[in-house]
C-alpha positions in Angstrom: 79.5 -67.2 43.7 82.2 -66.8 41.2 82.1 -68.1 37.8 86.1 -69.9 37.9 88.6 -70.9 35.9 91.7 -72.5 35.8 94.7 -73.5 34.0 97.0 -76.5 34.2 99.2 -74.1 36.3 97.1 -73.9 38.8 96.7 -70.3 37.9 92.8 -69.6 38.8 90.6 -66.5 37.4 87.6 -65.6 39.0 85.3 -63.7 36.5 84.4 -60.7 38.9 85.1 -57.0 39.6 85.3 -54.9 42.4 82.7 -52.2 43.5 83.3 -50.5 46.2 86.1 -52.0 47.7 84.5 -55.4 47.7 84.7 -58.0 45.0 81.6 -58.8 42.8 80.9 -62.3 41.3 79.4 -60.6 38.3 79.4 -63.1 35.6 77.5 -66.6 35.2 76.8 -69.5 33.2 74.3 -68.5 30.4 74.1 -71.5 28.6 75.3 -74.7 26.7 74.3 -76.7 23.9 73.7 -80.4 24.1 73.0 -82.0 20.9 74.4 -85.6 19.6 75.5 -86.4 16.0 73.1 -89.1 14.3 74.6 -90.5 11.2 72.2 -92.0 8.7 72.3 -94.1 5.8 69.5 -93.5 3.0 68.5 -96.1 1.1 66.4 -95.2 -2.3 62.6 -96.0 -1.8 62.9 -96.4 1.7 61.6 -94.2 4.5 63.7 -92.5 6.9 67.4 -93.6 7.4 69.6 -96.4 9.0 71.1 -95.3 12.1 74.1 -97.7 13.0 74.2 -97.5 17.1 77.9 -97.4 17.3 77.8 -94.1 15.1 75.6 -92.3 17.1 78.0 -89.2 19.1 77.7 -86.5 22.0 78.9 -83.6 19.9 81.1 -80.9 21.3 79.8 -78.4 23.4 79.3 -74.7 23.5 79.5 -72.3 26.8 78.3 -69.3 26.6 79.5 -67.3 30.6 78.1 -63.3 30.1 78.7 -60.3 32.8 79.9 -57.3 32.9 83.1 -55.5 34.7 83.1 -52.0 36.2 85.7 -49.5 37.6 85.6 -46.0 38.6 87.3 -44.6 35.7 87.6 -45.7 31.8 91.3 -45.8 32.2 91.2 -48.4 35.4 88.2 -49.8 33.1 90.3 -50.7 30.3 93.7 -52.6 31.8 90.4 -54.9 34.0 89.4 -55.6 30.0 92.8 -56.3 29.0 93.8 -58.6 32.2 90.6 -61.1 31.4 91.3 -61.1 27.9 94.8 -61.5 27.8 93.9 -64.6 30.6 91.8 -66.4 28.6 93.7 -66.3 24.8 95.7 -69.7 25.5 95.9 -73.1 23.6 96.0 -75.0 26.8 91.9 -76.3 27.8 90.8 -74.6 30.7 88.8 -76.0 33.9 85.2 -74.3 33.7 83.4 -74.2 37.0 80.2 -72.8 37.5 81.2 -71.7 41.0 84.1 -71.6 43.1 82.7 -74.6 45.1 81.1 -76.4 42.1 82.4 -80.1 42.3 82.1 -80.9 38.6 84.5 -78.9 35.6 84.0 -79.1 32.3 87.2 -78.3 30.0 87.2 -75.6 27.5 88.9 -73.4 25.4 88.0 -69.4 24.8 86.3 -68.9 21.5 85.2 -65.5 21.1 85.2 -62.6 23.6 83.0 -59.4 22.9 82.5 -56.3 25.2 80.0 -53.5 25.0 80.1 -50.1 27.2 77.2 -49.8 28.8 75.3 -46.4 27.9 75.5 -43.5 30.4 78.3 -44.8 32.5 81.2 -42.4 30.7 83.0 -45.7 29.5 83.4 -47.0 33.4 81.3 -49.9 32.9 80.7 -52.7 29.9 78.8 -56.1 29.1 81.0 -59.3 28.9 80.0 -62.0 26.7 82.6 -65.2 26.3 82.0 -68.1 24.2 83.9 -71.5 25.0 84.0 -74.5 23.0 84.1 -78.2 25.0 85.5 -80.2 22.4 85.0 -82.7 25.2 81.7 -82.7 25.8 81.3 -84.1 29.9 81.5 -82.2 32.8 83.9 -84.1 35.4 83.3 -84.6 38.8 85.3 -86.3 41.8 88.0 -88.8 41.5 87.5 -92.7 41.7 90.4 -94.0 43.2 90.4 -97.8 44.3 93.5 -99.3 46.2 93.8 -102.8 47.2 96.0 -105.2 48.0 94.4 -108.9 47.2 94.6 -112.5 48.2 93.2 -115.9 47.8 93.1 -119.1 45.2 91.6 -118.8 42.1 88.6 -116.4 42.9 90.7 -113.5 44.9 90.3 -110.6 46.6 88.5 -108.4 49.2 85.8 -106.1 49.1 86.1 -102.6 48.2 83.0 -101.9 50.5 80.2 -104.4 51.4 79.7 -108.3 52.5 81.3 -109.8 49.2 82.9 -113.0 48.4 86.8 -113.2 48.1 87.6 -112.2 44.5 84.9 -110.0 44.8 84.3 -105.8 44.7 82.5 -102.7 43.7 84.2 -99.6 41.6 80.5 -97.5 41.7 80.4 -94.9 38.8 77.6 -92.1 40.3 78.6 -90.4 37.3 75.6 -90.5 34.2 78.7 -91.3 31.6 80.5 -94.6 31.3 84.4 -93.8 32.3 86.9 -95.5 31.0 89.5 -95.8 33.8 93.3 -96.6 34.3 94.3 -99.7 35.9 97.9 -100.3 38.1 98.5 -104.1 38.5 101.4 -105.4 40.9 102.6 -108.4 41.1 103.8 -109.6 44.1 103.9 -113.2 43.5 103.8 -115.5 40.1 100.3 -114.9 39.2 98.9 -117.2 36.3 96.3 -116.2 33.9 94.6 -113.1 35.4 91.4 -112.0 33.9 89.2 -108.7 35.5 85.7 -108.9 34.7 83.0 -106.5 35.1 79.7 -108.4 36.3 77.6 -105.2 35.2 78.2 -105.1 31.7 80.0 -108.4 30.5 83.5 -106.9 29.9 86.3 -109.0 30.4 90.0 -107.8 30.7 92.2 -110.5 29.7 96.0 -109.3 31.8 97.5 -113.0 31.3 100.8 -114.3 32.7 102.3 -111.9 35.5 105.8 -112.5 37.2 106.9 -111.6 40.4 107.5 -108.0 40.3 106.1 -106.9 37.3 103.8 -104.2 37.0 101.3 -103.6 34.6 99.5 -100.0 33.7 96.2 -100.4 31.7 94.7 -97.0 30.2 90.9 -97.9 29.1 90.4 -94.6 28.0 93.3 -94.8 25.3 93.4 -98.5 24.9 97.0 -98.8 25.9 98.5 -101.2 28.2 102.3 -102.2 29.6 104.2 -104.5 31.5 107.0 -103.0 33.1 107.0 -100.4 29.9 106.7 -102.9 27.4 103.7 -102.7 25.2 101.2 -105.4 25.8 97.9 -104.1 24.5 97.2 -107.2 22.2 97.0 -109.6 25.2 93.9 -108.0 26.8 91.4 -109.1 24.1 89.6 -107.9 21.1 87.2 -106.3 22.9 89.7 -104.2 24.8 90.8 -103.4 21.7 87.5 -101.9 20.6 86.1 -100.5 22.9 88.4 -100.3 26.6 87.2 -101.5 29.8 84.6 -99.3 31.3 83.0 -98.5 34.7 79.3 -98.4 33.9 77.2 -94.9 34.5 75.1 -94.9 37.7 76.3 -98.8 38.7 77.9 -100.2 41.4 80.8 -102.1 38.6 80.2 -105.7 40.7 83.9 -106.5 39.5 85.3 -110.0 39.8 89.3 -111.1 39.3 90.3 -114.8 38.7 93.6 -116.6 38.1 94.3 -119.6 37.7 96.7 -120.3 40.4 96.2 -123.3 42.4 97.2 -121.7 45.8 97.1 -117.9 47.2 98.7 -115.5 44.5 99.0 -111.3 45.9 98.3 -108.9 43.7 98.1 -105.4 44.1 95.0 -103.5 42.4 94.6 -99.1 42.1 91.6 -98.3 39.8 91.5 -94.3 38.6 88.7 -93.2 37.1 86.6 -89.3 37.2 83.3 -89.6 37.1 81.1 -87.8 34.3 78.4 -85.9 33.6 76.6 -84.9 31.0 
């Protein structure tokens, strides 16, 4: 199976050569580094170091994929160099997959590319070695994508899957990494002091006031949100502010949305989220 990857166009290498008329999967994932950045404070005559929590970081990552590439002749030897070379010099972050049918990517950019011929083989054959940095350090895996439409008084809602109460619903995470996702609210009545909460953690999402028609997009991952366009990120509370609204890692997210609405508002709910991986 093919070490793969792809760019934003779509356009899709598969690291590879081929030997005898057939194609040869003939590189793979040496390696990466996983290491976390632990900021300390010294204090004279004290042992050891402070660690504040919040400081603690997954550093980037680096991917090292090895192979080699062969042809029948040094000059059909050297254009095969060129073409995987020339792919991989971009800007743009590229999706890494292990495989062709891996369901998880990580995304990284090219940082060095070496090649050595190998000895005896008149120049026809060489050793690949590629180093890629992840300056974001999780692999991605498949979509969470929630769609709802949701009804009631004050508690609201259906379930996503399960035998919940109104107003309640999952938004399960099997990733091992918190994500952070994005959020599209509609309106499709008055709706009066909506607040999301996330059983699982404690997070609450304060959305406020909603009128008929309005639509509100909340990105957890950049801590942005709108109405209609219209920036609105200070209503959804300090926390929000801090540190988003997440899904939690390995957790079914037991979420719960009240208003305050004295009769049956509709609201329509998405949720889209990737899970991740360390």
């Amino acid at each position: 199976m093919a070490v793969t990857l792809t760019k934003s166009s779509g356009d899709t290498l598969q690291l590879g050569c081929m030997v005898g008329g057939a194609f040869v999967p003939s590189f793979h994932v040496a390696g990466w580094s996983d290491t976390s950045d632990v900021p300390g404070t010294v204090y004279p005559g004290y042992d050891g170091e402070e660690v504040d929590e919040r400081a603690v970081r997954v550093s980037a990552r680096s991917y090292t994929v090895r192979g080699w590439l062969r042809a029948d002749t040094p000059q059909e030897l050297e254009p095969l160099i060129d073409h995987v070379q020339g792919w991989l010099n971009t800007r743009e972050a590229l999706r890494l997959k292990r495989h062709e049918n891996d369901d998880k990517f990580v995304l990284v950019r090219k940082v060095s590319f070496a090649h050595d011929y190998v000895f005896k083989t008149g120049r026809r054959q060489c050793n690949v070695s590629i180093t890629f940095k992840a300056s974001d350090p999780y692999r991605y895996g498949p979509p969470i994508i929630l769609s709802r439409n949701l009804y009631g008084d004050g508690l609201f809602g259906t379930a996503f899957y399960g035998d919940l109460p109104d107003g309640e619903w999952y938004a399960a995470n099997r990733g091992t990494v918190a994500t952070r996702p994005q959020l599209t609210i509609t309106a499709g009545t008055a709706i009066l002091g909506l607040v999301l909460r996330n059983r699982d953690t404690g997070e609450v999402l304060t959305i406020g006031d909603l009128d008929e028609g309005d639509v509100a997009e909340i990105d957890c991952e950049r801590i942005v949100a709108t109405i209609n366009g219209e920036a609105v990120t200070h209503r959804m509370g300090d926390r929000f502010l801090v540190y988003g609204f997440t899904l939690q890692a390995l957790s079914p997210n037991h979420l719960i949305a009240e208003t305050e609405n004295a009769t049956g508002p509709f609201v329509g709910l998405q949720i889209e989220a990737r899970e991740r991986y360390y």
